[in-house]
N, C-alpha and C positions, 0 to 999 in steps of 0.2 A: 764368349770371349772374356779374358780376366782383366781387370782393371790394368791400366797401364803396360798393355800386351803382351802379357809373361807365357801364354800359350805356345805351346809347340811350334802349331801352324800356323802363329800370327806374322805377317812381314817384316814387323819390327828386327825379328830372330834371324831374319835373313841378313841385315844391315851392317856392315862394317861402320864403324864410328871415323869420323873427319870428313868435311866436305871432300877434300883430295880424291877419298874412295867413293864415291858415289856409286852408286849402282843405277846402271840405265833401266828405264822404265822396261824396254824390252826384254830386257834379259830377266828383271823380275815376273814379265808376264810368262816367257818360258818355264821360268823355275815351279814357280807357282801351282800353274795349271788354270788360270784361269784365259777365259775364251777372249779376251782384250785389253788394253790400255784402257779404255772405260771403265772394263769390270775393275782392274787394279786401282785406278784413280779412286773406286766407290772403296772398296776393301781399305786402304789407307786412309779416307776419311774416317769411317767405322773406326779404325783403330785410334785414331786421333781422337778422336772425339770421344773416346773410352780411355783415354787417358795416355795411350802410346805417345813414346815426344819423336815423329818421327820426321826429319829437315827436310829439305828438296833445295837443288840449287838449280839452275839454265847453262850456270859456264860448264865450258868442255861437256855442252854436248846432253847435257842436265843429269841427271840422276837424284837418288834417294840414301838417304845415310841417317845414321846416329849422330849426337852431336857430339864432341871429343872437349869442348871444353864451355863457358860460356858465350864466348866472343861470335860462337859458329849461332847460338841462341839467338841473342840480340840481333844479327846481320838476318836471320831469319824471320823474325819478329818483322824489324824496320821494313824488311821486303815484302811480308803481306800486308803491312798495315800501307802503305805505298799503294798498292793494288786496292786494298779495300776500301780509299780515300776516292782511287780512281772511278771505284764501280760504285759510290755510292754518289758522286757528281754526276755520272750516266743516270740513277736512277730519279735524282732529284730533277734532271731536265724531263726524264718522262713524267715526271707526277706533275709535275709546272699546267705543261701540255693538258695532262688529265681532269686539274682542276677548272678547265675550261669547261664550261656547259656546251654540251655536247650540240653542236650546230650552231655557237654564237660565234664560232671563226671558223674561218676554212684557212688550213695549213697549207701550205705551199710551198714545198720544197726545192730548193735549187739543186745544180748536177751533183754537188760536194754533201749531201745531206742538211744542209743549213736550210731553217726555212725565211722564205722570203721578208717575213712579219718580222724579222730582228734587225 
Protein backbone atom coordinates (compact mmCIF):
# COMPACT_ATOMS: atom_id res chain seq x y z
CA UNK A 1 0.00 0.00 0.00
CA UNK A 2 1.46 3.66 -0.85
CA UNK A 3 1.81 6.15 1.66
CA UNK A 4 -1.34 8.23 2.26
CA UNK A 5 -3.64 5.63 0.13
CA UNK A 6 -3.13 6.62 -3.44
CA UNK A 7 -3.52 2.79 -4.49
CA UNK A 8 -6.13 1.73 -6.83
CA UNK A 9 -7.71 -0.72 -4.22
CA UNK A 10 -7.12 1.47 -1.18
CA UNK A 11 -10.69 2.62 0.46
CA UNK A 12 -9.67 5.99 0.69
CA UNK A 13 -10.48 5.85 -3.50
CA UNK A 14 -13.79 4.77 -2.73
CA UNK A 15 -14.74 7.91 -0.50
CA UNK A 16 -16.64 11.01 -1.64
CA UNK A 17 -15.28 14.11 0.37
CA UNK A 18 -17.87 15.99 3.05
CA UNK A 19 -19.30 14.39 5.95
CA UNK A 20 -22.86 14.93 4.27
CA UNK A 21 -21.70 11.88 1.74
CA UNK A 22 -20.65 9.37 4.08
CA UNK A 23 -20.55 6.05 2.89
CA UNK A 24 -22.12 3.31 5.11
CA UNK A 25 -19.83 0.87 6.45
CA UNK A 26 -21.98 -1.83 4.62
CA UNK A 27 -22.14 -0.64 1.51
CA UNK A 28 -18.28 -0.32 1.56
CA UNK A 29 -18.10 -3.97 2.75
CA UNK A 30 -20.09 -4.97 -0.40
CA UNK A 31 -18.01 -2.83 -2.67
CA UNK A 32 -14.99 -3.88 -1.41
CA UNK A 33 -15.08 -7.64 -1.22
CA UNK A 34 -14.17 -8.09 2.05
CA UNK A 35 -15.86 -11.01 4.36
CA UNK A 36 -17.12 -8.12 7.10
CA UNK A 37 -17.33 -4.87 8.92
CA UNK A 38 -14.36 -6.19 10.98
CA UNK A 39 -12.37 -6.93 8.10
CA UNK A 40 -13.22 -3.19 6.70
CA UNK A 41 -12.81 -1.65 10.29
CA UNK A 42 -8.94 -3.39 10.14
CA UNK A 43 -8.49 -2.37 6.19
CA UNK A 44 -9.13 1.50 7.21
CA UNK A 45 -6.96 1.36 10.12
CA UNK A 46 -4.17 -0.04 7.81
CA UNK A 47 -4.72 2.78 5.70
CA UNK A 48 -4.85 5.39 8.42
CA UNK A 49 -2.08 4.55 9.86
CA UNK A 50 -0.10 4.54 6.34
CA UNK A 51 -1.08 7.74 6.08
CA UNK A 52 -4.79 7.81 4.36
CA UNK A 53 -6.82 10.94 6.29
CA UNK A 54 -9.79 8.87 6.17
CA UNK A 55 -13.17 10.67 8.58
CA UNK A 56 -16.00 8.51 10.01
CA UNK A 57 -18.94 10.16 11.47
CA UNK A 58 -22.24 8.18 13.78
CA UNK A 59 -24.96 10.95 12.47
CA UNK A 60 -27.38 9.76 9.74
CA UNK A 61 -26.57 6.37 10.30
CA UNK A 62 -22.51 6.70 10.32
CA UNK A 63 -20.42 6.35 7.46
CA UNK A 64 -17.00 6.98 6.00
CA UNK A 65 -15.78 9.97 3.90
CA UNK A 66 -12.85 12.29 2.74
CA UNK A 67 -12.67 15.33 4.44
CA UNK A 68 -14.04 18.53 2.11
CA UNK A 69 -12.42 21.09 4.24
CA UNK A 70 -10.69 21.61 7.77
CA UNK A 71 -13.60 22.08 10.07
CA UNK A 72 -14.80 18.23 8.99
CA UNK A 73 -10.71 17.57 10.52
CA UNK A 74 -10.92 19.20 13.59
CA UNK A 75 -14.80 17.79 14.51
CA UNK A 76 -12.93 14.71 13.81
CA UNK A 77 -9.99 14.94 15.80
CA UNK A 78 -12.08 16.48 18.92
CA UNK A 79 -14.35 13.15 18.38
CA UNK A 80 -11.60 10.67 18.83
CA UNK A 81 -9.73 12.32 21.15
CA UNK A 82 -13.19 12.41 23.46
CA UNK A 83 -13.15 8.67 23.02
CA UNK A 84 -9.62 8.27 23.65
CA UNK A 85 -9.91 10.35 27.06
CA UNK A 86 -12.72 7.88 27.58
CA UNK A 87 -10.86 4.69 27.11
CA UNK A 88 -7.90 5.63 28.79
CA UNK A 89 -10.00 6.50 32.35
CA UNK A 90 -11.35 2.67 31.73
CA UNK A 91 -7.88 1.63 31.46
CA UNK A 92 -6.49 3.64 34.34
CA UNK A 93 -9.26 2.02 36.81
CA UNK A 94 -8.04 -1.30 35.57
CA UNK A 95 -4.42 -0.80 36.26
CA UNK A 96 -5.40 0.87 39.79
CA UNK A 97 -7.14 -2.67 40.41
CA UNK A 98 -3.98 -4.33 39.01
CA UNK A 99 -1.50 -2.63 41.13
CA UNK A 100 -2.91 -4.45 43.95
CA UNK A 101 -1.02 -7.43 45.22
CA UNK A 102 -2.62 -10.10 44.11
CA UNK A 103 -4.78 -11.53 47.08
CA UNK A 104 -4.18 -8.35 49.54
CA UNK A 105 -8.00 -7.39 48.65
CA UNK A 106 -10.82 -9.31 47.54
CA UNK A 107 -13.03 -7.20 45.05
CA UNK A 108 -16.33 -7.19 45.36
CA UNK A 109 -18.51 -6.09 42.90
CA UNK A 110 -22.03 -4.71 43.15
CA UNK A 111 -25.23 -5.40 40.46
CA UNK A 112 -23.92 -1.95 38.45
CA UNK A 113 -20.35 -3.12 38.12
CA UNK A 114 -18.99 -0.78 40.99
CA UNK A 115 -17.07 -2.49 43.55
CA UNK A 116 -18.06 -2.58 46.90
CA UNK A 117 -14.48 -1.20 48.36
CA UNK A 118 -15.30 2.47 46.98
Amino acid sequence: MMKGGTGMNNIVNLLPAGKENAVPAKYLVGVTGVSSKRELNHRIRAERLNGALILSTKANGGGYYRPKNRQEIQEFVDSYKGEAIATFAMMKTARDVLKVTEGQEALNFDEEGDTEND
